[in-house]
mmCIF file of the N, C-alpha and C atoms, coordinates in Angstrom:
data_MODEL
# 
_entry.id   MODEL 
# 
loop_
_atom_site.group_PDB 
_atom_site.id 
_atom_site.type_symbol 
_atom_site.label_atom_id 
_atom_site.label_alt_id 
_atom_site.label_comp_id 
_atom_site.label_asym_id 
_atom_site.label_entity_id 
_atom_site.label_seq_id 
_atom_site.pdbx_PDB_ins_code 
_atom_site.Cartn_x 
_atom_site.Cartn_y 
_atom_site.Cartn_z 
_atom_site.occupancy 
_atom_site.B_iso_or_equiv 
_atom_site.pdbx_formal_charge 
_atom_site.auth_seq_id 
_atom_site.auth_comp_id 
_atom_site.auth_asym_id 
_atom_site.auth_atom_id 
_atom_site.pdbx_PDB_model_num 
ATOM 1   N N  . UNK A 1 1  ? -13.093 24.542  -11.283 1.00 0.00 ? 1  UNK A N  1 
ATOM 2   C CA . UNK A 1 1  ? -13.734 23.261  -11.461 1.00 0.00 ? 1  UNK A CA 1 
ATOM 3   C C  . UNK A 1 1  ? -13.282 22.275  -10.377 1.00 0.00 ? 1  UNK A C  1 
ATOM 4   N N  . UNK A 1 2  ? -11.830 22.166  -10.013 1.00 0.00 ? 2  UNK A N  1 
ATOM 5   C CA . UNK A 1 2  ? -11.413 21.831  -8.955  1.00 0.00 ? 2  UNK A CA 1 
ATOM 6   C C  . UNK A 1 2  ? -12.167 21.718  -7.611  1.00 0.00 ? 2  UNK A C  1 
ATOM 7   N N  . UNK A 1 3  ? -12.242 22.916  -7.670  1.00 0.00 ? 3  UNK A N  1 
ATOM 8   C CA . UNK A 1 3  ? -12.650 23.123  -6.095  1.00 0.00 ? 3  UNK A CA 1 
ATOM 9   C C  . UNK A 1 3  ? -14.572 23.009  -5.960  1.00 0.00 ? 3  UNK A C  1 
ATOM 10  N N  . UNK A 1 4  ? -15.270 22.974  -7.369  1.00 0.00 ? 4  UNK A N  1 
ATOM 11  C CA . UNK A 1 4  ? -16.656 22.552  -7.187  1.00 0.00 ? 4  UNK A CA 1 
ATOM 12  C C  . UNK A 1 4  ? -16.406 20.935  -7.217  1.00 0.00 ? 4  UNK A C  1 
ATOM 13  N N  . UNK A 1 5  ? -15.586 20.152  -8.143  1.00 0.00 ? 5  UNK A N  1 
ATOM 14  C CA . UNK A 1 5  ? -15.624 18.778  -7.910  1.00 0.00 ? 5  UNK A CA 1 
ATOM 15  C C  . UNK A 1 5  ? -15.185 18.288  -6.072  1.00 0.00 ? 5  UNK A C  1 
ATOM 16  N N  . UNK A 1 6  ? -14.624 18.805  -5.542  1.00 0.00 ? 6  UNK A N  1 
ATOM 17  C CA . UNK A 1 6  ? -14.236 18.851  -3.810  1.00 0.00 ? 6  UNK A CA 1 
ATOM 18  C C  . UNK A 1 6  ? -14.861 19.146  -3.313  1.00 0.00 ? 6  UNK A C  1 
ATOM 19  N N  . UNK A 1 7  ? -15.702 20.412  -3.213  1.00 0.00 ? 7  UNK A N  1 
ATOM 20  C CA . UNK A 1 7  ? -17.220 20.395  -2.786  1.00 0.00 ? 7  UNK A CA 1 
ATOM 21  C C  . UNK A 1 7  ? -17.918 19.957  -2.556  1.00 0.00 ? 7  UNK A C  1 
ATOM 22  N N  . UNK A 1 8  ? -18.303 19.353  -3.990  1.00 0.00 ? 8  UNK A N  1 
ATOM 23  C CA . UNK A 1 8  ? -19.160 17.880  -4.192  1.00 0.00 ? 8  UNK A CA 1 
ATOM 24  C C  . UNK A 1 8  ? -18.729 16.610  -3.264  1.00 0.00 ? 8  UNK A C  1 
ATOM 25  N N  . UNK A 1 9  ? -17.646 16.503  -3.377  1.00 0.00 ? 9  UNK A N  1 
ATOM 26  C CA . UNK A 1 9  ? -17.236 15.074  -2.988  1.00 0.00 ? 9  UNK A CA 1 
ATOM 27  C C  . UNK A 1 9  ? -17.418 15.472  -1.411  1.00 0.00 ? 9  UNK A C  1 
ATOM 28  N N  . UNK A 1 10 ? -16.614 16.490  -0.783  1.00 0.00 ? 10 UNK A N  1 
ATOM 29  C CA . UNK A 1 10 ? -16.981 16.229  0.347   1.00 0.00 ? 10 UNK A CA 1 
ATOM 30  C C  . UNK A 1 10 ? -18.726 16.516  1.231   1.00 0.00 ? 10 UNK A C  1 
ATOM 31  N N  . UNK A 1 11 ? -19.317 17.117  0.239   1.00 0.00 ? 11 UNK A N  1 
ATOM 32  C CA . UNK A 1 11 ? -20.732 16.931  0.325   1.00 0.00 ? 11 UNK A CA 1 
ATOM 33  C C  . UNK A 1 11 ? -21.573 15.891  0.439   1.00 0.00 ? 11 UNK A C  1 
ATOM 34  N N  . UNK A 1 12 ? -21.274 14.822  -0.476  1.00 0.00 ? 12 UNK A N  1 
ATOM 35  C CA . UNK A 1 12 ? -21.247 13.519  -0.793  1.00 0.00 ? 12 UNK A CA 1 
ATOM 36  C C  . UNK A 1 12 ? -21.060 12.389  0.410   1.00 0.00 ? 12 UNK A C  1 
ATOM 37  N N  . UNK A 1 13 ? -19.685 12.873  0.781   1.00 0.00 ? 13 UNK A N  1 
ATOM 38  C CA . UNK A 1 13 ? -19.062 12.001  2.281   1.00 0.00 ? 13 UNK A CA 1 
ATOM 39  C C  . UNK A 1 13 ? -20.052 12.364  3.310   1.00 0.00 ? 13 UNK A C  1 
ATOM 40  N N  . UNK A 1 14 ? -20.522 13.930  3.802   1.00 0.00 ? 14 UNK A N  1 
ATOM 41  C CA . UNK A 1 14 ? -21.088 13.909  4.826   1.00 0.00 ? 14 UNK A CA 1 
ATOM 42  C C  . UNK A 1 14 ? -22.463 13.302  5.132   1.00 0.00 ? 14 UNK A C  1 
ATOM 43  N N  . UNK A 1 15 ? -23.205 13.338  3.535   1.00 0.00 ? 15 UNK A N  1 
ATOM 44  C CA . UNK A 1 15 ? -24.462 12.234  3.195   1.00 0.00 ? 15 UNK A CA 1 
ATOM 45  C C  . UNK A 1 15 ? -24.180 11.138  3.756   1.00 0.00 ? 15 UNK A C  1 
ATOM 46  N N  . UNK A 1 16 ? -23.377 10.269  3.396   1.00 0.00 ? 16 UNK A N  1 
ATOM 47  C CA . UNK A 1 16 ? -22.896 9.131   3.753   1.00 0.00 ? 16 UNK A CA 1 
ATOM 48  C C  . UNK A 1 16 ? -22.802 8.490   4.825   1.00 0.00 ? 16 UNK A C  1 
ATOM 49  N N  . UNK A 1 17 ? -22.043 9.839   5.613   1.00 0.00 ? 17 UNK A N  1 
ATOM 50  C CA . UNK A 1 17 ? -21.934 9.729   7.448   1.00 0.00 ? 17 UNK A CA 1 
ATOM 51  C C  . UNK A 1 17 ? -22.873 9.664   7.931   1.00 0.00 ? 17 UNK A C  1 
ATOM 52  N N  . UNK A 1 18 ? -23.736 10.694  7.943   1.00 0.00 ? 18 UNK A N  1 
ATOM 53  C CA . UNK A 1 18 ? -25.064 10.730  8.142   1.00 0.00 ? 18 UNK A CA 1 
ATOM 54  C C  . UNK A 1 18 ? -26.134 9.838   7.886   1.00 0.00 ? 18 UNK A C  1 
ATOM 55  N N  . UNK A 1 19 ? -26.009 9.297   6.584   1.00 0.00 ? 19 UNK A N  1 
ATOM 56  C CA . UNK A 1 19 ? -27.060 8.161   6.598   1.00 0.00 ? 19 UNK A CA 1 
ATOM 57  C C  . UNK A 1 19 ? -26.351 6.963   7.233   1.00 0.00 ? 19 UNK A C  1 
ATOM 58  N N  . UNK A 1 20 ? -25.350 6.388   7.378   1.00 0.00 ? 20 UNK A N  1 
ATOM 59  C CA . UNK A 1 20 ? -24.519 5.530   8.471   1.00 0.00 ? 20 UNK A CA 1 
ATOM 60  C C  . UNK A 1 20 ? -25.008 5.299   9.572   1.00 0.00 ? 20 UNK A C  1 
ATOM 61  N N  . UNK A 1 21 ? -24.805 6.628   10.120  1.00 0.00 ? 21 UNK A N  1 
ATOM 62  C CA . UNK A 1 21 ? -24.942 6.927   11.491  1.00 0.00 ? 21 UNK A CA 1 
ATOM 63  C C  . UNK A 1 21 ? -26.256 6.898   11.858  1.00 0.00 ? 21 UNK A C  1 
ATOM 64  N N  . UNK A 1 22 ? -27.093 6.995   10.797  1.00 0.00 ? 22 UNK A N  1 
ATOM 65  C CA . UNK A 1 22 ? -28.559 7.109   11.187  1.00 0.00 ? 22 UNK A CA 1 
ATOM 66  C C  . UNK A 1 22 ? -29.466 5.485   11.358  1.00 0.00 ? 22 UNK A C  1 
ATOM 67  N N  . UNK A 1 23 ? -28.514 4.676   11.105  1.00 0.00 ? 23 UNK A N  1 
ATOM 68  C CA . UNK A 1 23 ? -29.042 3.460   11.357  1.00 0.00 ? 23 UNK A CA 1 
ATOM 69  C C  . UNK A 1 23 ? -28.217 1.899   10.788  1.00 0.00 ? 23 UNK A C  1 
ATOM 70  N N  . UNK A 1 24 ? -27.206 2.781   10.360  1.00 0.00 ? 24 UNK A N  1 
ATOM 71  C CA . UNK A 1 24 ? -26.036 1.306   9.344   1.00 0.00 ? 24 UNK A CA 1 
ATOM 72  C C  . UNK A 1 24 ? -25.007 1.392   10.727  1.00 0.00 ? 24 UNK A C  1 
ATOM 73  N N  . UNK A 1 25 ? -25.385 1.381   11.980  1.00 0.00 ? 25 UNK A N  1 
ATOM 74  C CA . UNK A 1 25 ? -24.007 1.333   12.233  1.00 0.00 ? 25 UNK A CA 1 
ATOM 75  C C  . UNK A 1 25 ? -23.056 0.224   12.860  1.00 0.00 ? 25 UNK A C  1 
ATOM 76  N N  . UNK A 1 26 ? -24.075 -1.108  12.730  1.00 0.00 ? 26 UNK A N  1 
ATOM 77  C CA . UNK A 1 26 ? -23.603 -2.376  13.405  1.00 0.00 ? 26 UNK A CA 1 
ATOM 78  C C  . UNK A 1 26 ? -23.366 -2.532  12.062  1.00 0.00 ? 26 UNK A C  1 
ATOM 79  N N  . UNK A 1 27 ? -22.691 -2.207  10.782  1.00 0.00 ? 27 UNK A N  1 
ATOM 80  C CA . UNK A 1 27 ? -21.802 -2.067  9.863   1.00 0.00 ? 27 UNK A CA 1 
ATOM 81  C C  . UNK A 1 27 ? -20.636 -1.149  9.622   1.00 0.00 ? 27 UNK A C  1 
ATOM 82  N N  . UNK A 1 28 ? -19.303 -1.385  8.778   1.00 0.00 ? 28 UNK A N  1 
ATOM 83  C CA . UNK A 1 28 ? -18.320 -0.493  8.964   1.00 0.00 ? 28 UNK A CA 1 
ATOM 84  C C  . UNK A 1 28 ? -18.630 0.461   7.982   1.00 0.00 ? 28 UNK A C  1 
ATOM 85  N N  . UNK A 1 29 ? -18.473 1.825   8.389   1.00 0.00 ? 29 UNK A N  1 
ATOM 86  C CA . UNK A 1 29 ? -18.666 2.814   7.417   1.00 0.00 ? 29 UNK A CA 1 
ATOM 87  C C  . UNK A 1 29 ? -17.791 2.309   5.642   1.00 0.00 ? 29 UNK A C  1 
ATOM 88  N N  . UNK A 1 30 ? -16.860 1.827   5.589   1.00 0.00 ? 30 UNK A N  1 
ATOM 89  C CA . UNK A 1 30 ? -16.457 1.230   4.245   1.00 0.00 ? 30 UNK A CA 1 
ATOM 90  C C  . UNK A 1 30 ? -16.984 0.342   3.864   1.00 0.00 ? 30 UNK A C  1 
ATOM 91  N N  . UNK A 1 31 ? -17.978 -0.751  5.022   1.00 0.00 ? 31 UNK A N  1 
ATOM 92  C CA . UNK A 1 31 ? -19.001 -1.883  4.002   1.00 0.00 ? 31 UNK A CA 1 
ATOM 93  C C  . UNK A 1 31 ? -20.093 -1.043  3.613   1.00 0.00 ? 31 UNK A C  1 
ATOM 94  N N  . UNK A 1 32 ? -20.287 0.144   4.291   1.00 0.00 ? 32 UNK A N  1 
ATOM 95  C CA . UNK A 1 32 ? -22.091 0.734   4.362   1.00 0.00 ? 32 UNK A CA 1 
ATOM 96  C C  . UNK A 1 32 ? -21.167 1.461   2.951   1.00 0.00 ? 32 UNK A C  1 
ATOM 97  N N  . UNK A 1 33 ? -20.435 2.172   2.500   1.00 0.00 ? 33 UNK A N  1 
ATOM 98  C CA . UNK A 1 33 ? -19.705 2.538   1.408   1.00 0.00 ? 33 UNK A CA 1 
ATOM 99  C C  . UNK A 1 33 ? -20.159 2.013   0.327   1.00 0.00 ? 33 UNK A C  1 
ATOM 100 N N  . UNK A 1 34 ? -19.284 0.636   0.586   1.00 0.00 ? 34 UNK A N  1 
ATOM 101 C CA . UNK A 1 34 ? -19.878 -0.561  -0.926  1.00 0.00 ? 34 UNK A CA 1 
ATOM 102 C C  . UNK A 1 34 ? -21.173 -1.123  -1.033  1.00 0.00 ? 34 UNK A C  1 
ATOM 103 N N  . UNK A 1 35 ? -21.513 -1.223  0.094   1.00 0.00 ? 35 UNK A N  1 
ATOM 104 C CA . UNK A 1 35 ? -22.961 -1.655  -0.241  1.00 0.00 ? 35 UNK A CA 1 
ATOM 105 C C  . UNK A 1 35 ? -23.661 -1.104  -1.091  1.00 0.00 ? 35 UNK A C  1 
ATOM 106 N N  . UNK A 1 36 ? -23.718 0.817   -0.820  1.00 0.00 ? 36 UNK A N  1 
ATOM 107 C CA . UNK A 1 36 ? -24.654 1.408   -1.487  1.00 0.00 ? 36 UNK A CA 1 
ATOM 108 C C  . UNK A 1 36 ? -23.647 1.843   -2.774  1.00 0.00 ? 36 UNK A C  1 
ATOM 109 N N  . UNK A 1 37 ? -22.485 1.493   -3.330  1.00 0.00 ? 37 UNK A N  1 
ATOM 110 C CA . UNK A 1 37 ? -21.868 1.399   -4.630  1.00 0.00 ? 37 UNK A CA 1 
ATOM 111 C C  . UNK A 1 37 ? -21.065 2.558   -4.645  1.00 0.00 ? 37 UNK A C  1 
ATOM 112 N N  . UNK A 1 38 ? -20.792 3.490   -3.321  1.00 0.00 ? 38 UNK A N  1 
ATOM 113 C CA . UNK A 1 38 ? -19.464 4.650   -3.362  1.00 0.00 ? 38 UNK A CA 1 
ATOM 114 C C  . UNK A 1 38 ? -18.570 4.417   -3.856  1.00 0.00 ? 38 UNK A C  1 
ATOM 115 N N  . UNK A 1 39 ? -18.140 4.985   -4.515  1.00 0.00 ? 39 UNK A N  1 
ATOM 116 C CA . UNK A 1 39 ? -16.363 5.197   -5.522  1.00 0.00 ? 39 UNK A CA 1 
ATOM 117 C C  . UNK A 1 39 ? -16.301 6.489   -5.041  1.00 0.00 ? 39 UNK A C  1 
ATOM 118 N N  . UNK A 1 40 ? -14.673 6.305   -4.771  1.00 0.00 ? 40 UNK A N  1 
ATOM 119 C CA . UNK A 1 40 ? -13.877 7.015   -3.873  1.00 0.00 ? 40 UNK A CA 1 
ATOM 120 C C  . UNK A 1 40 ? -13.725 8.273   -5.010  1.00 0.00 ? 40 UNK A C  1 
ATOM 121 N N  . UNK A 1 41 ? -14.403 8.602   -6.108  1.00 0.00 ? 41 UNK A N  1 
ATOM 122 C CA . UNK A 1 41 ? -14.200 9.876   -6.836  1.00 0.00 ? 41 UNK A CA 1 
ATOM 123 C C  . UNK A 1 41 ? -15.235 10.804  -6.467  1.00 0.00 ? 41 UNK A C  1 
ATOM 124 N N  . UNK A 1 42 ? -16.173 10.200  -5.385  1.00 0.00 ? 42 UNK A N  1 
ATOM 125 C CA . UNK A 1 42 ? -17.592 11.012  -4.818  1.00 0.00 ? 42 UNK A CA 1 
ATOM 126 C C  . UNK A 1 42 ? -18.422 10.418  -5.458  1.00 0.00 ? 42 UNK A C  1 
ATOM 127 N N  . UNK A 1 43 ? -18.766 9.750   -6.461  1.00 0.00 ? 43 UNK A N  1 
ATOM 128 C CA . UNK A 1 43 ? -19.485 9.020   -7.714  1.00 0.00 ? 43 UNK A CA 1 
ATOM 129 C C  . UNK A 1 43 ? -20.561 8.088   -6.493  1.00 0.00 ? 43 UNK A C  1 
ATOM 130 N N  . UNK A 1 44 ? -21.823 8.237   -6.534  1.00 0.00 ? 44 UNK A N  1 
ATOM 131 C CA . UNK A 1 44 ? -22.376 6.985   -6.144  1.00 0.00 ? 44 UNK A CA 1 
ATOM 132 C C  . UNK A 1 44 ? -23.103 6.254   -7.216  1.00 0.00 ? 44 UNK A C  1 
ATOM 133 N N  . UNK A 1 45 ? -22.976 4.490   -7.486  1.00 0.00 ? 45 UNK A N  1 
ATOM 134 C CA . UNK A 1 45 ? -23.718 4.084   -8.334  1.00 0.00 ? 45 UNK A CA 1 
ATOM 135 C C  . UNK A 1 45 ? -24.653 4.203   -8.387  1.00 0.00 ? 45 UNK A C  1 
ATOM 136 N N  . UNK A 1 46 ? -25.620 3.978   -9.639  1.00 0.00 ? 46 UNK A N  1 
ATOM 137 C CA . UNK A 1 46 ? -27.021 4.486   -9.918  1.00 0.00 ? 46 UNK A CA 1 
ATOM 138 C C  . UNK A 1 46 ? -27.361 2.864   -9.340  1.00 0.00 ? 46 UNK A C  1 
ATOM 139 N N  . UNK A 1 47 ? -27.993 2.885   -7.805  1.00 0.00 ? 47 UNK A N  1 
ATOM 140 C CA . UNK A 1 47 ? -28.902 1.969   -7.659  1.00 0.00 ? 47 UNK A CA 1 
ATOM 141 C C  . UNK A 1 47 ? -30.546 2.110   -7.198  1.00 0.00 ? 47 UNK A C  1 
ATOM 142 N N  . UNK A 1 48 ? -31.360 0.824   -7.234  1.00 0.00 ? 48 UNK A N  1 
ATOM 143 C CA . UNK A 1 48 ? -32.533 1.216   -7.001  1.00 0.00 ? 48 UNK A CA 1 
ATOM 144 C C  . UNK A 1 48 ? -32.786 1.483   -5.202  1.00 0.00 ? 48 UNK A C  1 
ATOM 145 N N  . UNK A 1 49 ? -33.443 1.933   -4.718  1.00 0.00 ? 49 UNK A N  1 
ATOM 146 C CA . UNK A 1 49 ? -33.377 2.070   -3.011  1.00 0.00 ? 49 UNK A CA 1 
ATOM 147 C C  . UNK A 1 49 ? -33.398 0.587   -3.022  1.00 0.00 ? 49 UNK A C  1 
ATOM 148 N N  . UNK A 1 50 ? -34.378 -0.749  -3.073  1.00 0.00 ? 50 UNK A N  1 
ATOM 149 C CA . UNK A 1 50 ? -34.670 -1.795  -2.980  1.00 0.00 ? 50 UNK A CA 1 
ATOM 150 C C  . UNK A 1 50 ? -33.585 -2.850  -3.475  1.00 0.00 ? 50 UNK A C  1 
ATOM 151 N N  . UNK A 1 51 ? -32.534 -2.681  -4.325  1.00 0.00 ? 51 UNK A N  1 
ATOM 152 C CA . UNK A 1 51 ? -31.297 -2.968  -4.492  1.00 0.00 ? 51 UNK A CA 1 
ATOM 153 C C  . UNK A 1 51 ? -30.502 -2.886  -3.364  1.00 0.00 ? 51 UNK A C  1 
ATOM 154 N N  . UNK A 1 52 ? -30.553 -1.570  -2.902  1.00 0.00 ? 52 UNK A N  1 
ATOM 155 C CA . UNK A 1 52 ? -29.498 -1.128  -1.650  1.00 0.00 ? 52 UNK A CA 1 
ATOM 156 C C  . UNK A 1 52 ? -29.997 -1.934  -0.335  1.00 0.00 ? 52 UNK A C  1 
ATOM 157 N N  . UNK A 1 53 ? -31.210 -1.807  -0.162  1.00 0.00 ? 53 UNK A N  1 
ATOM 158 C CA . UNK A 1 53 ? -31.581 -2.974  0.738   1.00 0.00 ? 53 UNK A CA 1 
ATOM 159 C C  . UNK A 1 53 ? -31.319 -3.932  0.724   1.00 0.00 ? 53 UNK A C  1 
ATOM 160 N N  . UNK A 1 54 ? -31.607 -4.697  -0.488  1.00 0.00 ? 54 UNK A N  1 
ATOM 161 C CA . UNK A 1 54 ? -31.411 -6.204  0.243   1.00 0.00 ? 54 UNK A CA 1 
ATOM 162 C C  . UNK A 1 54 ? -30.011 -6.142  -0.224  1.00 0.00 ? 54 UNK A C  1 
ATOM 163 N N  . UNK A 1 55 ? -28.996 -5.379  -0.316  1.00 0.00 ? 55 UNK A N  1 
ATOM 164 C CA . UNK A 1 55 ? -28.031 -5.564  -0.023  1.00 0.00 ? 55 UNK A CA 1 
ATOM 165 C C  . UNK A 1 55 ? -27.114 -5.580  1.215   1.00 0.00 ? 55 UNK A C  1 
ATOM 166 N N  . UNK A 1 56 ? -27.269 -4.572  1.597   1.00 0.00 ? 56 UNK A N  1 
ATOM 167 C CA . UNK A 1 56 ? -27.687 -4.599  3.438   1.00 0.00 ? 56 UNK A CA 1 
ATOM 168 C C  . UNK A 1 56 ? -28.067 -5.474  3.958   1.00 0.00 ? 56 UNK A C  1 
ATOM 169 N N  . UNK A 1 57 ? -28.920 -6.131  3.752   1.00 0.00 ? 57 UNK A N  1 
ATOM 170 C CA . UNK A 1 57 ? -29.550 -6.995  4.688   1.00 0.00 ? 57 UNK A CA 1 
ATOM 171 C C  . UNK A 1 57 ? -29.231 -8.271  4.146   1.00 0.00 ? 57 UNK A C  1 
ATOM 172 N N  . UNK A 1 58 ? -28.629 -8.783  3.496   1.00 0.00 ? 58 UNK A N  1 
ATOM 173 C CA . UNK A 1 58 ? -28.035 -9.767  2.942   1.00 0.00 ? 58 UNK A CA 1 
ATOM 174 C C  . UNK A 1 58 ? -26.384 -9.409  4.074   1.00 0.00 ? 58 UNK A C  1 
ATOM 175 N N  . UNK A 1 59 ? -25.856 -8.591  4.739   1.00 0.00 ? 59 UNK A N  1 
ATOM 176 C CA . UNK A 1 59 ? -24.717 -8.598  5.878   1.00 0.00 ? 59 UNK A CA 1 
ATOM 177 C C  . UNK A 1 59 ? -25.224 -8.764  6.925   1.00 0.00 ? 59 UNK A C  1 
ATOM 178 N N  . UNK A 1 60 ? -26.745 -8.607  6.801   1.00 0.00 ? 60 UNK A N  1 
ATOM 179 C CA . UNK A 1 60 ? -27.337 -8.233  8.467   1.00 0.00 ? 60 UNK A CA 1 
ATOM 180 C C  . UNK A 1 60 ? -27.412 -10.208 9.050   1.00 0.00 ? 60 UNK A C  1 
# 
């Protein structure tokens, strides 16, 4: 169970990077983190896409 919850999580992180990198990046990968509601257990909050936006763009 261990090692599928680590899996996950680092599955999780490389999403993250990737969507970052794909256009968040005049933000720090730990604001682009909170913005879209990452907890450091791999957990992302249940938000709406349109939430996550104007959250973003409320730094921009």
């Amino acid at each position: 169970m261990e090692l599928l919850e680590y899996a996950m999580k680092q599955s999780t992180e490389e999403w993250i990077k990737e969507r970052w990198v794909n256009g968040y990046q005049n933000t720090s990968l730990d604001e682009f983190k909170e913005a879209i509601g990452y907890r450091n257990n791999g957990i992302i909050e249940e938000k709406s896409i349109n939430d996550i936006l104007g959250d973003l763009a409320k730094q921009f």
